[in-house]
N, C-alpha and C positions, 0 to 999 in steps of 0.2 A: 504494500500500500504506500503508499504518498503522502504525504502531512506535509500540512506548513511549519515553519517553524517554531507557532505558535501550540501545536501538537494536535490543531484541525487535522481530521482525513479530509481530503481532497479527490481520492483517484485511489481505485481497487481495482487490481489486476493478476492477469495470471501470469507467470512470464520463465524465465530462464535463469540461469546466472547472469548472463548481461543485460536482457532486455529493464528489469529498476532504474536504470543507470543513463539510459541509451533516452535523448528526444527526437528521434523522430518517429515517424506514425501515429505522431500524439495529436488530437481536434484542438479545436482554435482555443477552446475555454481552458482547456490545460497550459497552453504556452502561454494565456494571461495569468493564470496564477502564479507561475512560475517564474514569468517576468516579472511582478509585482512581489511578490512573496518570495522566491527561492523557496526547495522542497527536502525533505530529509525523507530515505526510504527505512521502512521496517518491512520485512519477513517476517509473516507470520507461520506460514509451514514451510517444513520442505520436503520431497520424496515421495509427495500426493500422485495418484495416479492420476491422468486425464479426466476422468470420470467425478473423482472427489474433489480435485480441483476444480473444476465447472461446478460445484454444487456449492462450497465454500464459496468462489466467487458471487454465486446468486446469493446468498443467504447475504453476505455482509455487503454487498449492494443494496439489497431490500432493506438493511438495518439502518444503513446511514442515510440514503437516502439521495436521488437525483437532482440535481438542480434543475436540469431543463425541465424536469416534472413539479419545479417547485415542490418536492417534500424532501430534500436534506439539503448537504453538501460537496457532493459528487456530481466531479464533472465527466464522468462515464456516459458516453451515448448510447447504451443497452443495459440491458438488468442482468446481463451475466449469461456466464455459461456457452456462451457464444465464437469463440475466440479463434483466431486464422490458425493455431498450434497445431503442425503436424502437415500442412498444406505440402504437397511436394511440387517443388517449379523444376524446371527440366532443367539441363545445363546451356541447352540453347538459349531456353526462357532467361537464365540470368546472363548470361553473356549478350542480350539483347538488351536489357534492362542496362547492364554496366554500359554499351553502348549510349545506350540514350541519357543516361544522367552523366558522360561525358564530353554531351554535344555531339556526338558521333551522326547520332540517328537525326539532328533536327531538335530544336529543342522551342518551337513556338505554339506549342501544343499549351491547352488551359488545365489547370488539377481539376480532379473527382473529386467527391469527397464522398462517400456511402455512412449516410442522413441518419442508418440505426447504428451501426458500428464506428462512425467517429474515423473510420479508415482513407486515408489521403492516398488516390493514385497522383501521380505523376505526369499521365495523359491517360487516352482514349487505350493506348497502344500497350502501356502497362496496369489497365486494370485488364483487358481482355486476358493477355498473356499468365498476368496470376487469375483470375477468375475463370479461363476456360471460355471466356464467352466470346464471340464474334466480335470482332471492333466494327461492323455496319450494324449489330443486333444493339451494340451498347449507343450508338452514334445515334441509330434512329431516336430510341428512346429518348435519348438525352436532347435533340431538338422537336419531341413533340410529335412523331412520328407513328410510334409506337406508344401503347400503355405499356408507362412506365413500372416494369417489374421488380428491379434489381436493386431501387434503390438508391442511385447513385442522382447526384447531379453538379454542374459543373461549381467547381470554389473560385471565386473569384476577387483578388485585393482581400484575401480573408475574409469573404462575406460569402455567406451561402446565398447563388440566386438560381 
């Protein structure tokens, strides 16, 4: 979890050894508290399985309680249990990825941002490629084209629009 340094929780997650540590994939409301606040991590378990983890993450979500839902402190955008862990990307897929956040691939593409998970792609080209989805099935959606399934819509200047 994440506290301020006042010893608020802020942000309950499930994560790795590095991932506590690490800011990126974090929604816009965590990098203002972060920026305004600075954050201190505690661990509360460790060695949980997928399973208990996902369950532990819901339960102490539901306790403190979401801010975008107005009833806590948590700037989590899902009630848990939810979480990309375990997702396998190809070695293509990352070696494309590295590509394009080197400027390789083109880089005037606008972020994602997926509206229940707080999850930030980087374009069209890198939520397909981890999602599995078609970049025309994501593109449509995203200008209105299709009903929008998936969730996602475009981040822009830090504003969701």
């Amino acid at each position: 979890m994440h506290l301020k340094p006042c010893g608020e929780v802020f942000y309950i997650g499930i994560g790795n050894k590095n991932r506590p540590k690490r800011n990126t994939y974090r929604n816009k409301l965590w990098h203002n508290v972060v920026n305004k606040h600075g954050y201190e991590i505690q661990i509360l378990k460790s060695n949980l399985s997928w399973k208990d983890a996902c369950e532990l993450e819901s339960i102490l979500i539901d306790f403190y309680g979401r801010r975008d839902l107005n009833k806590g402190t948590l700037v989590n955008m899902t009630s848990g249990g939810d979480g990309g862990y375990g997702v396998i990307v190809s070695k293509e897929t990352r070696h494309k990825m590295s590509l394009q956040k080197k400027g390789k691939l083109g880089n005037r593409s606008k972020k994602i941002i997926n509206i229940e998970t707080g999850f930030i792609y980087n374009s069209i080209t890198e939520a397909s490629l981890i999602l599995g989805i078609k970049r025309r099935t994501i593109n449509a959606q995203l200008s209105g084209q299709n009903k929008n399934t998936i969730n996602l819509i475009y981040l822009e200047n830090g504003i969701n629009k």
